[in-house]
Every structure is written in structure tokens, then in C-alpha cells.
C-alpha positions as CSV (number, residue, x, y, z in Angstrom):
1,X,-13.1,-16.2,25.9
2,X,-10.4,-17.0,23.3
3,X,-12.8,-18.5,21.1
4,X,-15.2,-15.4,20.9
5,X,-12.7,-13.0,20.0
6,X,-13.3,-11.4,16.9
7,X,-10.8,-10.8,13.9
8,X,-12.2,-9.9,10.5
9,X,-9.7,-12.8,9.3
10,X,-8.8,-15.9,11.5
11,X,-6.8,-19.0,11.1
12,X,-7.6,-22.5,12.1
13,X,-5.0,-25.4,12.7
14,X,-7.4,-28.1,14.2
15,X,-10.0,-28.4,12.2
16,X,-13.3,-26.2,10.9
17,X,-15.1,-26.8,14.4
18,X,-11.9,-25.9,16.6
19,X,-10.0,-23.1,17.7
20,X,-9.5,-19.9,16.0
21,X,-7.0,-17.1,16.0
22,X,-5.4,-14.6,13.5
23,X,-2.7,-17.0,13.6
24,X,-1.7,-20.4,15.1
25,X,-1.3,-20.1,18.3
26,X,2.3,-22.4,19.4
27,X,2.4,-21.6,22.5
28,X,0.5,-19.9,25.9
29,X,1.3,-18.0,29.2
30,X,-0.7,-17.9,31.7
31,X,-0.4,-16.8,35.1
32,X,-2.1,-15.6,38.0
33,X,0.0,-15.2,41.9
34,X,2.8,-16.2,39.6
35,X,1.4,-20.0,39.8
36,X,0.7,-21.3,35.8
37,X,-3.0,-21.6,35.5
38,X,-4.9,-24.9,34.2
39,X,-6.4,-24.4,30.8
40,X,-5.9,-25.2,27.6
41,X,-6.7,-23.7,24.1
42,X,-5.8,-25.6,20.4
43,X,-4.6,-28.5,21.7
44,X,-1.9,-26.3,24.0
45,X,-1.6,-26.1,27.6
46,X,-0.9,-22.6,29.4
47,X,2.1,-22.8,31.2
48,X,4.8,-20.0,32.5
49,X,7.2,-20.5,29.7
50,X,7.6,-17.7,26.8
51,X,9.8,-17.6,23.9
52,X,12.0,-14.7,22.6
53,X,13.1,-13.1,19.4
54,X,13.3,-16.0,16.9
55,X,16.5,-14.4,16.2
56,X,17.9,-12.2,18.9
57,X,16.7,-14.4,22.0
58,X,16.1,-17.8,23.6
59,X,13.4,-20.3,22.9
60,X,12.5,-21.1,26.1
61,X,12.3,-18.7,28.9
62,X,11.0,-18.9,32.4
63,X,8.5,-16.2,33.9
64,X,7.1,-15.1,37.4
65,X,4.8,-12.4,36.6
66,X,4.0,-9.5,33.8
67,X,6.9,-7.5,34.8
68,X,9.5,-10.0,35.0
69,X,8.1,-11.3,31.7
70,X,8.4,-7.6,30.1
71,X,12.2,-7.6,31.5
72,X,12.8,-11.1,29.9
73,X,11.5,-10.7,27.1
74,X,13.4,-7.0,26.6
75,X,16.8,-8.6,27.1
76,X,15.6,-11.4,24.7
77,X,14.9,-9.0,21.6
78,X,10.9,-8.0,22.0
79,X,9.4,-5.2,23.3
80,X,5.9,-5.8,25.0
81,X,4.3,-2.5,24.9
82,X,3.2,-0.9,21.4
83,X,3.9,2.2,23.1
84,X,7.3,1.4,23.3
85,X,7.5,0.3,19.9
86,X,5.9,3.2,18.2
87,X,8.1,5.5,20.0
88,X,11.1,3.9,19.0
89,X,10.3,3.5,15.5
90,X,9.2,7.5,15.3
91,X,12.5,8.8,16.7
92,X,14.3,6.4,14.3
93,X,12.3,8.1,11.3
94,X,12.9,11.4,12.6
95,X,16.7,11.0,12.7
96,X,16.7,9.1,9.2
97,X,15.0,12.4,8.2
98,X,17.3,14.5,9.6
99,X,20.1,13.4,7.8
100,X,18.8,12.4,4.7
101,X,17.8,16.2,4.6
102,X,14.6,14.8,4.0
103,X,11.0,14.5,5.6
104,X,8.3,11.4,5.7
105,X,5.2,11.1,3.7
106,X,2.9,11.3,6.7
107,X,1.2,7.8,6.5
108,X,-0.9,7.2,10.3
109,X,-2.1,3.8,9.0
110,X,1.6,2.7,8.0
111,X,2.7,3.7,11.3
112,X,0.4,1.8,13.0
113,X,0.9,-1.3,11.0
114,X,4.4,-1.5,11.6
115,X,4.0,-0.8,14.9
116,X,2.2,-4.1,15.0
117,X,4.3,-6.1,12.7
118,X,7.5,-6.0,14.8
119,X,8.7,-7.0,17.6
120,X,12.2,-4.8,18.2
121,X,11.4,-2.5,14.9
122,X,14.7,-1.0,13.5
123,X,14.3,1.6,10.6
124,X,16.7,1.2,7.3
125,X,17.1,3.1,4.5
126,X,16.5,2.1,1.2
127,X,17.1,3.7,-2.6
128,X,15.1,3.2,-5.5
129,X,16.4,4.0,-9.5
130,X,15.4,7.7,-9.6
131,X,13.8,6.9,-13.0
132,X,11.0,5.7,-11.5
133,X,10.4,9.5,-9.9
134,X,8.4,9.7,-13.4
135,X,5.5,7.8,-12.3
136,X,2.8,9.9,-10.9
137,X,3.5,10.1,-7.1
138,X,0.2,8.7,-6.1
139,X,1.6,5.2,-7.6
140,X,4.8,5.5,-5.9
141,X,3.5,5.8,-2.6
142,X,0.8,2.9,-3.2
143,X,3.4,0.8,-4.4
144,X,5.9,1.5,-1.5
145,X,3.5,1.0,1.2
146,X,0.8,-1.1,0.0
147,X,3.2,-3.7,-1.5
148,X,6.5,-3.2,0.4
149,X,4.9,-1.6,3.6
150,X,7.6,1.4,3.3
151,X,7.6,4.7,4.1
152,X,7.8,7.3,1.2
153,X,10.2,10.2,1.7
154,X,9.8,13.8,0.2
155,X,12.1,16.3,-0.5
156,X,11.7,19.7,1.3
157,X,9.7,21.3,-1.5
158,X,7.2,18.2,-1.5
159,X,8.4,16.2,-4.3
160,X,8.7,12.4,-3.7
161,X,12.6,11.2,-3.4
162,X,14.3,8.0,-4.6
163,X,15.0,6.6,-1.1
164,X,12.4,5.4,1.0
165,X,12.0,3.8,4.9
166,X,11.4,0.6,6.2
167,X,10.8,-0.9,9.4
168,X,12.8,-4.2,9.9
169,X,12.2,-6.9,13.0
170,X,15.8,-6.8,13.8
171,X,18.4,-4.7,16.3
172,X,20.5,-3.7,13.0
173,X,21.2,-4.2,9.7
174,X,25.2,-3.6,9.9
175,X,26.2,-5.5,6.9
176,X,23.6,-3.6,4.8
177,X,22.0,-6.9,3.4
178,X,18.2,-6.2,4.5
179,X,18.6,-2.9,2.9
180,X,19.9,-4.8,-0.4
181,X,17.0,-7.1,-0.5
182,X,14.5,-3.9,0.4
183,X,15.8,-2.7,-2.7
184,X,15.5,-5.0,-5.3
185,X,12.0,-6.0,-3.9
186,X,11.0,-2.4,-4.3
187,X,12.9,-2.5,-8.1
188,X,10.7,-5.2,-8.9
189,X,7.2,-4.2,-7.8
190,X,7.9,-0.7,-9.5
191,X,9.7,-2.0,-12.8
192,X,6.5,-4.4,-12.9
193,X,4.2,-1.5,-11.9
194,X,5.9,1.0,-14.8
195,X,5.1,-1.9,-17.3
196,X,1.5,-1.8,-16.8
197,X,1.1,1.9,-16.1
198,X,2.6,1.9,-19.3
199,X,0.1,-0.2,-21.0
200,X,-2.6,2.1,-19.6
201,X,-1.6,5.4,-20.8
202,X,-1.3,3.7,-24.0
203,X,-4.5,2.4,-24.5
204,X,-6.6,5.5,-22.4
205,X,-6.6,7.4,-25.6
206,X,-7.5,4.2,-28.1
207,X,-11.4,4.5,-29.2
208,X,-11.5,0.8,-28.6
209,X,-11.1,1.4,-24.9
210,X,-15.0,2.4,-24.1
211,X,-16.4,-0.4,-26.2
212,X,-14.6,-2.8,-24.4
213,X,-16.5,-2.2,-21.4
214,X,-19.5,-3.9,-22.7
215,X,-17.9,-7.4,-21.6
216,X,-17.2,-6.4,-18.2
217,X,-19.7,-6.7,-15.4
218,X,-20.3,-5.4,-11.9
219,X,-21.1,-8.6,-10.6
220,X,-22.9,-11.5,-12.0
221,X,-26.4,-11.2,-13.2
222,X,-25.9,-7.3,-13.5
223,X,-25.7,-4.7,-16.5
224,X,-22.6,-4.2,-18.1
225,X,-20.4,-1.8,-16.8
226,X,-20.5,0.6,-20.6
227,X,-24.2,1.0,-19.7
228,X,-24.1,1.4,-15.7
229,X,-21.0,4.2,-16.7
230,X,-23.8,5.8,-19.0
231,X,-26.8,5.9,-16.4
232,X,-24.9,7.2,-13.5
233,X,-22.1,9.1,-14.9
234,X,-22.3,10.2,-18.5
235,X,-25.7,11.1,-18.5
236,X,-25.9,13.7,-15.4
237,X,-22.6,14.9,-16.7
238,X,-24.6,15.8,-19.8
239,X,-27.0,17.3,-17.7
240,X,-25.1,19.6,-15.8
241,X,-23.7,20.6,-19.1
242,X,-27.0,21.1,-21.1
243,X,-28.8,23.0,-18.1
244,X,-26.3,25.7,-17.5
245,X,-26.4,28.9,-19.9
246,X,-22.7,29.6,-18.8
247,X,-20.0,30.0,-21.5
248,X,-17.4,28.4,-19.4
249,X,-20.0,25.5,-19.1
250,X,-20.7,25.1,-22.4
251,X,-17.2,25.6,-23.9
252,X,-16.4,22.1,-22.0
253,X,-18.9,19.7,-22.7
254,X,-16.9,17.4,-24.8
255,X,-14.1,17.7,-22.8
256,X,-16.4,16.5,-19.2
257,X,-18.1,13.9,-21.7
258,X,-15.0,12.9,-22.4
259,X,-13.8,12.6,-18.1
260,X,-16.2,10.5,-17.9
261,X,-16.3,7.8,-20.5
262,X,-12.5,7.1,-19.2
263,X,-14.0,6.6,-16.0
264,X,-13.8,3.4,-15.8
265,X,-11.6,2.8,-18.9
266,X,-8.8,1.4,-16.4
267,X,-11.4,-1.7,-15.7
268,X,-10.4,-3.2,-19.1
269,X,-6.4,-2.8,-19.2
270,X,-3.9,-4.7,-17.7
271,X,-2.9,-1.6,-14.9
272,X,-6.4,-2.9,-13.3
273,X,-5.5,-6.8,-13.3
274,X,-2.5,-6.4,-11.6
275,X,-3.1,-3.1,-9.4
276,X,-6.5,-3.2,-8.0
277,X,-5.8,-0.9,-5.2
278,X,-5.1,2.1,-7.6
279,X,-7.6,4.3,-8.6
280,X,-6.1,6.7,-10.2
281,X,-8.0,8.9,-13.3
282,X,-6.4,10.2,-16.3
283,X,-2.6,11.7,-14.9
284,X,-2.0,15.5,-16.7
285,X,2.1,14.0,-17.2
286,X,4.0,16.6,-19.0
287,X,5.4,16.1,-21.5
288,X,9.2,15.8,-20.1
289,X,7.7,13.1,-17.6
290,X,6.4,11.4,-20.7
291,X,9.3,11.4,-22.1
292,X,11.3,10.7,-19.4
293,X,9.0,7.2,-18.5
294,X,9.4,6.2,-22.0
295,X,12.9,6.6,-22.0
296,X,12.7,4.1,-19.0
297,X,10.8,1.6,-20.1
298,X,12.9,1.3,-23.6
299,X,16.2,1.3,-21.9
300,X,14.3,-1.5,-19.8
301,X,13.8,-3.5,-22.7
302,X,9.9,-2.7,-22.9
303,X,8.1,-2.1,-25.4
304,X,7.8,1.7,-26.2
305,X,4.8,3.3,-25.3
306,X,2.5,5.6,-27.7
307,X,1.2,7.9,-25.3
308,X,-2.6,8.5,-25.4
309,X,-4.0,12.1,-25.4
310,X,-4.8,13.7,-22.5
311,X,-7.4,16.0,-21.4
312,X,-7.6,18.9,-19.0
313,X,-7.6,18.2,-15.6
314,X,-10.5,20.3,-14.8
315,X,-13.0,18.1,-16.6
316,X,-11.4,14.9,-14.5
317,X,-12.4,17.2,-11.4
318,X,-15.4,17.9,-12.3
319,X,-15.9,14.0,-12.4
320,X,-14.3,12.9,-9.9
321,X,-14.6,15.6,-7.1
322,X,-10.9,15.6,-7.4
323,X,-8.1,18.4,-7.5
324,X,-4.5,19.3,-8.4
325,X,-1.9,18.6,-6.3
């Protein structure tokens, strides 16, 4: 039965042809009329001995049945039930909230993930250089939860904040050193992150971007991604353009032409190397942000970005079925 469970991604530890599991297994309780039952799985034995917290509980602990293993294993720094867990990591995010003066990104996938991650979750505040607030918000978030798995915090009109949440597998952080290393990990996957979003808004507006295309493929074998771009992109673009008598219409064909050759323009930069997850189109920055970033990334010691041109944002929406924020 162990064997056949399914995980998209599983781990071996005795071989190709042995047991399987999203992770090694070390150890395995099993009981039924609180007598250990005979089996064994990977080379381990089940047995009525379970292990607490690595940190906040013994590593050897004694049980007689599900709830006297839920007790023990409460008083030893892990709480069984995701239920449990959820709960307590939701009423700590509210409260952060609260007095922060602040409220969550909502994020239901983050929430479960955590939920999941942790065995007595505890939820810490962190603070980011405010700086960084001039990166669209869409990269933000990505970056916080995707790389750092944190929660993003808005302010009450909506804009993003420089703090930001995270669940920690501890009871507390009193001497504020998790939140110190939260930190600088988050400093360095967004310092790293304005580097290359840097590099992109720079080269969006170079006429060397679109050519560049023509050595990238879809997969092996296949037509370049220039001419796939053309075919299923560029070319009905045209045509909604060239079929419509409208003035509006008309008065923006360049400008939708234009949406879509940068399509895929990211493909070819170094933003796409080193953030595949992003897909973000052409950002309408003002021109304080612009400046703003730039400031950043000088004072940073980076090289100082020429900004490409930008183009109105509803020719990226007609592209890309997308909207304002």
C-alpha cells in the first residue's frame, strides 16, 4: 500500500527497484489495539516509537494509540492535525495585521503550503529596503512567495508594503535572529531580481531584441520562436487590425504590432534565465518609478539602466487578454 502511493515527485534511498516516498522515510509507527504491528517498509521496521520536534522535543517517544500519540507529540513541539496548524497560522497573520496596520496579500496556495511545511508554524515579521517598492508589484509578490515562501503585505489603499510574513517551524523567534536571516535572504533574491529586471527594461526597447529570437527554439526539432511569434501572434493581430473599418482600430495598429513582437522578447534577456516563473509583458512604470529603480540600482553599484520606450497598455491588453490593475 506504501509502495502504490502516488506523488508527482518521490525519493528513493535503497535503490531504483525499492521503496519510494516524497522523502526518506527514517522511521514508522504502527499500531493497531495499541500492540506494534509486524511490517516493514525501506529497510525499517514499524514499531510504537515516534520522534518529536527536532528542536523543541525528544527523539524518542513511546506511544499507545492515536490520541496518546497526538498528546505526545503536542507537548513535544508538533501538531498532528493540519487543521490545527492552519488555524493557528491564520490567527497569527491576522494579529500581525492588526498591528502592523496592515492586511495580507490573499495567497490560498501559500497558505496551504505552509500549512504543510511546519510542524508548530510561528509567524514573524520581516522588512525589506522600501526601494525595492519600485519594482512592479507582480515581481514582488513572485519573488516573496515563490522564492522565500512569504506572505506579501498591502497597505490599506492596496499598495504592496516593505514588510512581509513568514511562517517559521519554531515556538518563537525572541532574539529576532530568524527574522534577521528572513531579511537578508529576501535582500538578496530581490537585489538580484532588480539586477535583471533591470537588464530587461533596457533591452525591451533595443531593435536587436526581436531578431534575436531567431536562435531560440520551442523545443528541439521545431521552428524558431521569431517565426512561431509571427504565425500565431503577429499575424491575427494584423488581422484584427486590417478587418475593422473603426478609427479607434486603425489609429493603433502599430502600436498592437508592436504588443506583440515584445511578446516573447523576455525569452532572449537575462530576466528569463534567471526568473522563469515571471511572465510579465511590457510594465507602463512611470516615470518617478523609473527613476526611482534607477536611482537604486546606481546607488547599488549597478550599472545604470537606459530605459527602453514603452507603449500603451491597451495594446499589451489587447495581446495578452490582460488589464490594469
Amino acid at each position: 500500500m506504501l509502495h502504490d502511493l502516488y506523488w508527482p515527485k518521490t525519493m528513493t534511498w535503497t535503490g531504483l527497484t525499492g521503496a519510494r516516498f516524497i522523502r526518506p522515510i527514517r522511521w514508522i509507527v504502527g499500531l493497531l489495539d495499541g500492540k506494534p504491528l509486524k511490517f516493514s517498509y525501506g529497510g525499517l521496521a514499524a514499531s510504537d516509537v515516534t520522534r518529536g520536534h527536532r528542536f523543541l522535543g525528544a527523539a524518542s517517544i513511546r506511544v499507545k494509540s492515536f490520541a496518546d500519540y497526538e498528546k505526545s507529540l503536542r507537548s513535544n513541539g508538533v501538531l498532528v492535525r493540519p487543521s490545527e496548524r492552519l488555524s493557528k497560522i491564520e490567527s497569527e497573520l491576522a494579529a500581525h495585521a492588526k498591528k502592523g496596520g496592515y492586511r495580507i496579500h490573499p495567497d490560498a496556495e501559500l497558505l496551504k503550503l505552509v500549512t504543510y511545511l511546519n510542524e508548530f508554524p510561528t509567524v514573524i515579521q520581516g522588512d525589506f529596503d522600501p526601494a525595492f517598492l519600485n519594482l512592479p508589484d507582480e515581481i514582488l509578490v513572485t519573488v516573496m512567495r515563490g522564492h522565500q515562501k512569504y506572505f506579501a503585505v498591502e497597505k490599506r489603499n492596496g499598495e504592496l508594503a516593505p514588510h512581509f510574513l513568514a511562517v517559521i517551524n519554531l515556538a518563537k523567534d525572541s532574539k529576532g535572529l530568524v527574522a534577521s536571516g528572513s531579511r537578508e535572504g529576501a535582500q538578496g533574491t530581490l537585489c538580484g531580481c532588480a539586477i535583471f529586471f533591470g537588464s530587461r527594461i533596457k533591452n525591451v526597447g533595443s531593435p536587436t531584441i526581436f531578431p534575436s529570437l531567431n536562435g531560440l527554439l520551442t523545443s528541439p526539432g521545431s521552428a524558431a520562436i521569431v517565426t512561431r511569434l509571427s504565425a500565431s501572434v503577429r499575424s491575427p493581430a494584423g488581422w484584427l487590425n486590417s478587418g475593422s473599418t473603426s478609427a479607434w482600430w486603425q489609429a493603433h495598429v502599430a502600436e498592437t504590432d508592436r504588443a506583440a513582437e515584445l511578446a516573447k522578447c523576455d525569452l532572449s534577456t537575462e530576466w528569463s534565465a534567471s526568473f522563469l516563473s515571471f511572465k510579465v509583458s511590457s510594465v507602463d512604470f512611470t516615470q518617478k518609478r523609473k527613476a526611482s529603480l534607477m536611482k537604486f540600482l546606481t546607488r547599488s553599484t549597478i550599472t545604470t539602466v537606459r530605459w527602453g520606450s514603452t507603449i500603451p497598455f491597451h495594446a499589451i491588453s489587447l495581446v495578452f487578454g490582460g488589464s490594469r490593475r
